[in-house]
C-alpha positions as CSV (number, residue, x, y, z in Angstrom):
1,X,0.0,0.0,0.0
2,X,2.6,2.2,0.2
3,X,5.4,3.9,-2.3
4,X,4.7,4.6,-6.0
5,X,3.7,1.3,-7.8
6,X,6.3,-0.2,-10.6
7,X,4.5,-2.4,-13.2
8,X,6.1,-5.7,-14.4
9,X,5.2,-7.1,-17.6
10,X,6.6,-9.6,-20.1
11,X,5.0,-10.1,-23.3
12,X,4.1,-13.3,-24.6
13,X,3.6,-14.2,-28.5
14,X,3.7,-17.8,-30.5
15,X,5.2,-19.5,-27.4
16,X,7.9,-17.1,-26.6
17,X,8.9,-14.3,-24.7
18,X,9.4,-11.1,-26.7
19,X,10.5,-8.8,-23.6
20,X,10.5,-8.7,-19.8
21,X,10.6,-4.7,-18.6
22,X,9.5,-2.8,-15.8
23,X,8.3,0.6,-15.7
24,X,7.6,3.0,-12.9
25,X,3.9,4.4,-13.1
26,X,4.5,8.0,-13.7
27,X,2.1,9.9,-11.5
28,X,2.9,14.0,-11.8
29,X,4.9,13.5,-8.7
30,X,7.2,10.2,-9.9
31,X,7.8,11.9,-13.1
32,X,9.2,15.1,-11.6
33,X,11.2,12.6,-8.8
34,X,12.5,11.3,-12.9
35,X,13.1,14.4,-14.6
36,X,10.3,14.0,-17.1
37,X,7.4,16.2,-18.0
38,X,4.2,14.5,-17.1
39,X,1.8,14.3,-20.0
40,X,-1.4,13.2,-18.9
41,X,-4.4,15.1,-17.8
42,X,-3.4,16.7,-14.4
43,X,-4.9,15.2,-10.7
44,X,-5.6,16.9,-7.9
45,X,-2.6,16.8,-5.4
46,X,-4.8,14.7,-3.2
47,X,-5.4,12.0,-6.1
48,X,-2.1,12.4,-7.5
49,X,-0.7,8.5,-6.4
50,X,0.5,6.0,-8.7
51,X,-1.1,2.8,-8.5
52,X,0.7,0.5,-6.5
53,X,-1.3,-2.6,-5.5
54,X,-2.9,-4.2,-8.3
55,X,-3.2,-4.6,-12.4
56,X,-5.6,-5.6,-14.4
57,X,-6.6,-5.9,-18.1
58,X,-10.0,-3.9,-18.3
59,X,-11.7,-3.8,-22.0
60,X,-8.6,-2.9,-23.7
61,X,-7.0,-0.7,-21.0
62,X,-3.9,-1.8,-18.6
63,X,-4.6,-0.4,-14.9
64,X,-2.6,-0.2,-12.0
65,X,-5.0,0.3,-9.3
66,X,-4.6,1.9,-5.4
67,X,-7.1,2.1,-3.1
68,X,-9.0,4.4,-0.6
69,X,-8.7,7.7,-2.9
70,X,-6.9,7.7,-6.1
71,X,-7.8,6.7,-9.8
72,X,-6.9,4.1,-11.3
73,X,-3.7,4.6,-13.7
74,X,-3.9,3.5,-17.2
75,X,-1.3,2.1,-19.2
76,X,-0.8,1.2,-22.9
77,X,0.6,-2.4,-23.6
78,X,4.3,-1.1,-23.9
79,X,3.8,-0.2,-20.1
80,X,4.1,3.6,-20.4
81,X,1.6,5.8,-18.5
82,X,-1.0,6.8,-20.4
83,X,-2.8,9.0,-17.1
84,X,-5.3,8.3,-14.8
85,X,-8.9,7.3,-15.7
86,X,-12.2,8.0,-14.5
87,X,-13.7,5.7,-17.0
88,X,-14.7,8.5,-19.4
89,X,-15.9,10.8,-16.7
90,X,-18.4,8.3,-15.4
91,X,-16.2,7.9,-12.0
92,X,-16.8,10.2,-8.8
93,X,-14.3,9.7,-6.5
94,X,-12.4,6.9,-5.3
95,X,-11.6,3.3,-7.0
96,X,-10.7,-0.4,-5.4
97,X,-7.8,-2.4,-5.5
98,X,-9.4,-5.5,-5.9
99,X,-12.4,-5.3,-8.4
100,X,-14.2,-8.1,-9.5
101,X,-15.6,-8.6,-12.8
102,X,-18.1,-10.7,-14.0
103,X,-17.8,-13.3,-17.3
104,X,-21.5,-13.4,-17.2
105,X,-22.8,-10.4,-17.6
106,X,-19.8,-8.3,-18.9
107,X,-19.6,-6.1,-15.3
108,X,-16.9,-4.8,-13.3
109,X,-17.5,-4.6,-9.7
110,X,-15.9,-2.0,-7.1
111,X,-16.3,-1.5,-3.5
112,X,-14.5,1.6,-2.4
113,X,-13.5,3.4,0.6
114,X,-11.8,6.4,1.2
115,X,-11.3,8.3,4.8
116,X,-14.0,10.9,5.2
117,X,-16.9,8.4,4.4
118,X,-19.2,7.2,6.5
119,X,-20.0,4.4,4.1
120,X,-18.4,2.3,1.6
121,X,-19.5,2.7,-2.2
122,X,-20.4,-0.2,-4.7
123,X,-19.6,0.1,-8.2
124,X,-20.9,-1.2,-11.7
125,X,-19.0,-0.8,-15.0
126,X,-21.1,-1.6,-17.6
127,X,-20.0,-3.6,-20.8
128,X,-19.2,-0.3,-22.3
129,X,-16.5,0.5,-19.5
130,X,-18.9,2.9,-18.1
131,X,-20.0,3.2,-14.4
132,X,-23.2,2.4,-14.7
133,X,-24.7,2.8,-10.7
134,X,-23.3,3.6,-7.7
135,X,-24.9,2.7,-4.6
136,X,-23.8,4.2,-0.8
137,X,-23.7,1.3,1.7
138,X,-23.5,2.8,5.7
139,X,-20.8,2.0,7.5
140,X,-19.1,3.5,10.9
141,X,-15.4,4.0,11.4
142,X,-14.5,4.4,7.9
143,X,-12.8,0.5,8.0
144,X,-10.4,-0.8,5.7
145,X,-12.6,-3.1,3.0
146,X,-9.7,-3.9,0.9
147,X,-11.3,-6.7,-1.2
148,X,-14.7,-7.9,-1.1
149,X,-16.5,-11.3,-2.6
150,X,-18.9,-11.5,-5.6
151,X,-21.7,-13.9,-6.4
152,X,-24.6,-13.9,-9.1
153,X,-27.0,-12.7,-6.3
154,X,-24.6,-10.7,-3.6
155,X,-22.1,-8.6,-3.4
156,X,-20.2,-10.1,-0.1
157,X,-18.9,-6.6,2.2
158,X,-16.2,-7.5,5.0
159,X,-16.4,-5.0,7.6
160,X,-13.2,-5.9,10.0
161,X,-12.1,-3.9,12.5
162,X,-9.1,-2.3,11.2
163,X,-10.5,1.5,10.9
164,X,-9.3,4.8,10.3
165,X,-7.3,6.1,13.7
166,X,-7.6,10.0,13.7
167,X,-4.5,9.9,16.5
168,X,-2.4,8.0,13.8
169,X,-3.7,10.7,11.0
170,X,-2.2,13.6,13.1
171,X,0.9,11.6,14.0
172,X,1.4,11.6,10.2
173,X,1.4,8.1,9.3
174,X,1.8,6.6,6.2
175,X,-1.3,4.1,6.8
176,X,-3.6,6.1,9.4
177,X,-5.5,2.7,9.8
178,X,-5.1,0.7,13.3
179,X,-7.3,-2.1,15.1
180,X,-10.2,-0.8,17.0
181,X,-11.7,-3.1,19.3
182,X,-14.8,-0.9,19.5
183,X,-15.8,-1.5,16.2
184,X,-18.0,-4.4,15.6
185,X,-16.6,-7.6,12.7
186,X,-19.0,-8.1,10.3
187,X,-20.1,-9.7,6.7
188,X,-22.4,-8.1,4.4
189,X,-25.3,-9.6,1.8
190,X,-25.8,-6.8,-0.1
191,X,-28.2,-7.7,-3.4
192,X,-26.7,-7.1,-7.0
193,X,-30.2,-6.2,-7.8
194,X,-30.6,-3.7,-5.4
195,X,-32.3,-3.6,-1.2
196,X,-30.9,-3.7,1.8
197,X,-27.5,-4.8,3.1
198,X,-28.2,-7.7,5.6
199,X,-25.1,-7.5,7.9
200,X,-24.2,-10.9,10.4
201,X,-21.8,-10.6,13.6
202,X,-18.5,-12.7,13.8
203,X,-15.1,-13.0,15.3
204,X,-12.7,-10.4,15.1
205,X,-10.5,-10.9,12.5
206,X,-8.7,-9.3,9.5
207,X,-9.2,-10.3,6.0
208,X,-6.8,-10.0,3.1
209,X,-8.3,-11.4,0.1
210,X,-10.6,-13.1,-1.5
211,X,-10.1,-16.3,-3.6
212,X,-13.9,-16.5,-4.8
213,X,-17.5,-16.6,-3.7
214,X,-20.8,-18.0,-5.0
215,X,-24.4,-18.8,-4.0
216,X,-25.3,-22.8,-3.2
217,X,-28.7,-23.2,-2.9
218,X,-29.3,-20.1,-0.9
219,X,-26.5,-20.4,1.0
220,X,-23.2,-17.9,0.2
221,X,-19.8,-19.4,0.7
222,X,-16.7,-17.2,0.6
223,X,-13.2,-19.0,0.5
224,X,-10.7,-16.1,1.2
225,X,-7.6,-15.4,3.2
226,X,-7.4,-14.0,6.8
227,X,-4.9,-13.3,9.5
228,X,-6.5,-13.7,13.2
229,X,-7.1,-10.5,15.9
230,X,-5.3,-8.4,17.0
231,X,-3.9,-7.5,13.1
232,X,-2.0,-3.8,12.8
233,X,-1.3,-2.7,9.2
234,X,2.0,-1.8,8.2
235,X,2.8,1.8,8.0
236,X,1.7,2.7,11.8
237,X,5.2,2.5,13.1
238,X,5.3,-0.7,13.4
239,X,7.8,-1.6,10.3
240,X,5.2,-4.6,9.2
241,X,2.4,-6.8,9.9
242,X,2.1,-7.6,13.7
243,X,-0.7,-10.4,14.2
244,X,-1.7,-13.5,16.1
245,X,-0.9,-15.7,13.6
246,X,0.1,-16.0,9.8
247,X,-2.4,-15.8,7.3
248,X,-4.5,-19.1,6.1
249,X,-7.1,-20.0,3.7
250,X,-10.7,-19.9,5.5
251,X,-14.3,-20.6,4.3
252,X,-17.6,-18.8,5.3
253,X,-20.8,-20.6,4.6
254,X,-23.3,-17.5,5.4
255,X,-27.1,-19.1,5.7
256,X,-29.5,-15.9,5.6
257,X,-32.5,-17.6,6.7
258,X,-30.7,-19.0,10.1
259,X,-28.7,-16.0,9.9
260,X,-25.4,-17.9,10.9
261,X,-22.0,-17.8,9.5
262,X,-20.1,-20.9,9.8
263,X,-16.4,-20.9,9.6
264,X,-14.0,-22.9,8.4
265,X,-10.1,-23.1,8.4
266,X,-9.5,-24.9,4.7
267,X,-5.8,-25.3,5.7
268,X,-3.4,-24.2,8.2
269,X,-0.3,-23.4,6.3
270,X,0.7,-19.5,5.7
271,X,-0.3,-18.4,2.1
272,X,-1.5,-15.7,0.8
273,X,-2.5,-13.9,-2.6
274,X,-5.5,-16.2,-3.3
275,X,-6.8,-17.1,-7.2
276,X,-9.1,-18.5,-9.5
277,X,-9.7,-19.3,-12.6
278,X,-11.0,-16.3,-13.5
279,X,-13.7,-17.9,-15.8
280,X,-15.3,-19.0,-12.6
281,X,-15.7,-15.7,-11.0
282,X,-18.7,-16.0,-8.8
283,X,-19.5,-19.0,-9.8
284,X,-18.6,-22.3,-8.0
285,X,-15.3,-23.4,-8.2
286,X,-13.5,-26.9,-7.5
287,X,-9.3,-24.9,-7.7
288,X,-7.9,-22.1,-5.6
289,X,-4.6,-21.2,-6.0
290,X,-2.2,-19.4,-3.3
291,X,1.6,-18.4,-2.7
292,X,3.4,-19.0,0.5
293,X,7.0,-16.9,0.0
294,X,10.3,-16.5,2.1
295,X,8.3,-13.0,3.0
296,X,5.7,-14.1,4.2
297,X,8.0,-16.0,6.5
298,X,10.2,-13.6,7.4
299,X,6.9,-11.1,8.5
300,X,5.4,-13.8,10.8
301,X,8.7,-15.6,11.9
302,X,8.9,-19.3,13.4
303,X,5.2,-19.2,14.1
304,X,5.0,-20.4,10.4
305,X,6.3,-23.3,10.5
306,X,3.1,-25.8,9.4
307,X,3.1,-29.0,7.8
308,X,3.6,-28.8,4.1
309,X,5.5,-25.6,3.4
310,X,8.2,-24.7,5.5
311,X,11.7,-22.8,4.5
312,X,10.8,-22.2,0.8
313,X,9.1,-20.5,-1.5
314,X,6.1,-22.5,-3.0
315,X,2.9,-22.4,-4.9
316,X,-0.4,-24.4,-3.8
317,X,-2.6,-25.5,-5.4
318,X,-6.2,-26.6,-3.5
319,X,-8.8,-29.4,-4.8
320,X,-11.7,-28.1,-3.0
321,X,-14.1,-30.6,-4.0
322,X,-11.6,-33.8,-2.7
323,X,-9.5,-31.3,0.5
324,X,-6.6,-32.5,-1.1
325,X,-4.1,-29.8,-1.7
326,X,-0.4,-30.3,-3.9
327,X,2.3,-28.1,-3.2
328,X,4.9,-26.8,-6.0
329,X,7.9,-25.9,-4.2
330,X,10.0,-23.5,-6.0
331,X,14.0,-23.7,-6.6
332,X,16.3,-21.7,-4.7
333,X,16.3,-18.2,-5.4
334,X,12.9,-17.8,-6.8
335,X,9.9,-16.2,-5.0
336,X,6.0,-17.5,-5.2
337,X,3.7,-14.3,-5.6
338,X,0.3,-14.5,-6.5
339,X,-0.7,-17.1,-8.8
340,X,-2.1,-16.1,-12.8
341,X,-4.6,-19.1,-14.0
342,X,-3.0,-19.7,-17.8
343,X,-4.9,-22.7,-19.8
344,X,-2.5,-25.4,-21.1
345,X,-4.6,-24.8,-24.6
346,X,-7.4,-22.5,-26.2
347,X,-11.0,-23.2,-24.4
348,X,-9.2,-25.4,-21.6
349,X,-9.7,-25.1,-18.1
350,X,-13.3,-23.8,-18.3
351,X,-15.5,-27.3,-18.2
352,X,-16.3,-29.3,-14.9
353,X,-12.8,-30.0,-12.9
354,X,-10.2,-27.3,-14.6
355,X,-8.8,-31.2,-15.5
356,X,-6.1,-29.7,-18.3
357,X,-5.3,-26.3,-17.0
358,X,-2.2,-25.0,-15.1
359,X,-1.4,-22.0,-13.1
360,X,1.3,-19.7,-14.1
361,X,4.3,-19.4,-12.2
């Protein structure tokens, strides 16, 4: 979340690579910090941010994306900064690291934040890359929703109780966002066709990300990533994460007519950086795919050391249908990050079982 963002790339064409590079994403400030004139259309200072946490491909544009504030910054497929976008002046205000779009229907999804809220916004790009509606959700404490789940009936809100901290604001740090024990852990049902948000208590915890989420016969479960209270995000003085425990892949199963959330740890070993095959957005899925790194080690120290992945970097791949994960481990020197679903071949990986697909490494 924090620095200007640097986008990786290598481009890929009749089985080979053409070029590997890596280009800074120029911002008005990063390209004065470079010497260059900036040539896109001109931000406000307070939106001025190059993207830093995600990128995604988004009907012919390359974004790098930032949450809680900025626009998104596009880029053309050499890499170079094109400027930010509002999608064609249909977007007020803040965009989402973590959108979610839909095969289905052609839609892009965003829940955003931003600190002067008192509620989060959802977001619908329509197939023309337009927003289409934007709908206020009410929220207190102005918390940290980071990611958020998607299904063909819901839009699945994660209200955790890392919130903004006014104290850390004035103390000038770089993430003014701290645990608060006052404020309540929730999950949201809010309907893609529009009503009420219908919110269920939980633990106290701290999401990360989400892997995927769909509806079973009126049921919603959410597989996702999670690090257990007390969780302080980095940037507060603290140099990094500080939690109870290293990350894990966990399971809702939220049943609105009980009005229950059951919980479920999926496995115990740190990962992070969840994935799909993205064909299968909101829609039930048999694979997940996470990384477990020599970072993630280091930030949670010996505590980490679970049956499976130890001292290495790995990738992990989860049969959700059997509970019968396979580990790739690595070789010395390289580091797992978060998994891209590639099919072996042209239409595979998108029937029942993902049987003769692969996830890029």
């Amino acid at each position: 979340m924090l620095g200007a963002g640097m986008v990786h790339g290598v481009r890929l064409r009749g089985g080979r690579a053409e070029w590997y590079r890596s280009r800074w994403v120029r911002s008005a400030d990063v390209a004065a910090r470079l010497g260059e004139r900036y040539r896109g259309p001109q931000p406000p200072p307070a939106e001025d941010f190059a993207g830093n946490t995600h990128v995604i491909g988004y009907r012919g544009r390359v974004l790098a994306l930032k949450e809680s504030g900025p626009l998104p910054y596009e880029l053309d497929g050499d890499l170079n900064t094109v400027g930010p976008c509002d999608f064609d002046r249909t977007l007020d205000g803040s965009f989402a690291a973590h959108p979610k779009f839909d095969p289905h229907t052609g839609e892009l999804h965003a829940v955003t934040y931003a600190i002067e809220w008192d509620h989060v916004r959802h977001i619908v790009l329509d197939r023309a890359g337009h927003v289409a509606r934007t709908t206020r959700i009410p929220v207190a404490d102005s918390p940290m929703m980071h990611d958020f789940g998607l299904t063909e009936k819901y839009v699945v809100l994660f209200d955790n109780p890392i919130a903004f901290d006014p104290e850390a604001a004035r103390a000038g740090a770089l993430v003014p966002y701290a645990w608060n024990d006052r404020h309540p852990a929730r999950v949201g049902l809010f309907p893609r066709a529009g009503g009420p948000t219908t919110w269920f208590d939980i633990p106290p915890f701290y999401f990360s990300h989400t892997l995927n989420a769909y509806d079973d016969n009126g049921r919603v479960v959410v597989d996702f990533t999670c690090m257990p209270a007390p969780f302080e995000p980095a940037g507060r003085g603290l140099g990094g994460p500080a939690a109870a425990g290293p990350p894990s892949l966990h399971r809702w199963t939220i049943d609105p007519v009980r009005g229950v959330v059951r919980t479920v740890r999926v496995d115990d070993r740190p990962q992070e950086f969840p994935r799909i095959n993205d064909a299968y957005a909101g829609r039930r899925h048999r694979y997940g795919y996470t990384a477990a790194s020599v970072d993630l080690f280091r930030a949670y120290g010996p505590a980490v050391g679970h049956t499976g992945v130890r001292a290495g970097n790995a990738l992990v791949k989860h049969d959700l249908l059997r509970g019968t994960p396979q580990v790739h481990r690595l070789p010395r020197g390289a580091d797992a990050s978060e998994p891209v679903f590639v099919p072996a071949e042209p239409g595979a990986g998108v029937g029942p079982g993902d049987t003769r697909a692969r996830a890029a490494r």
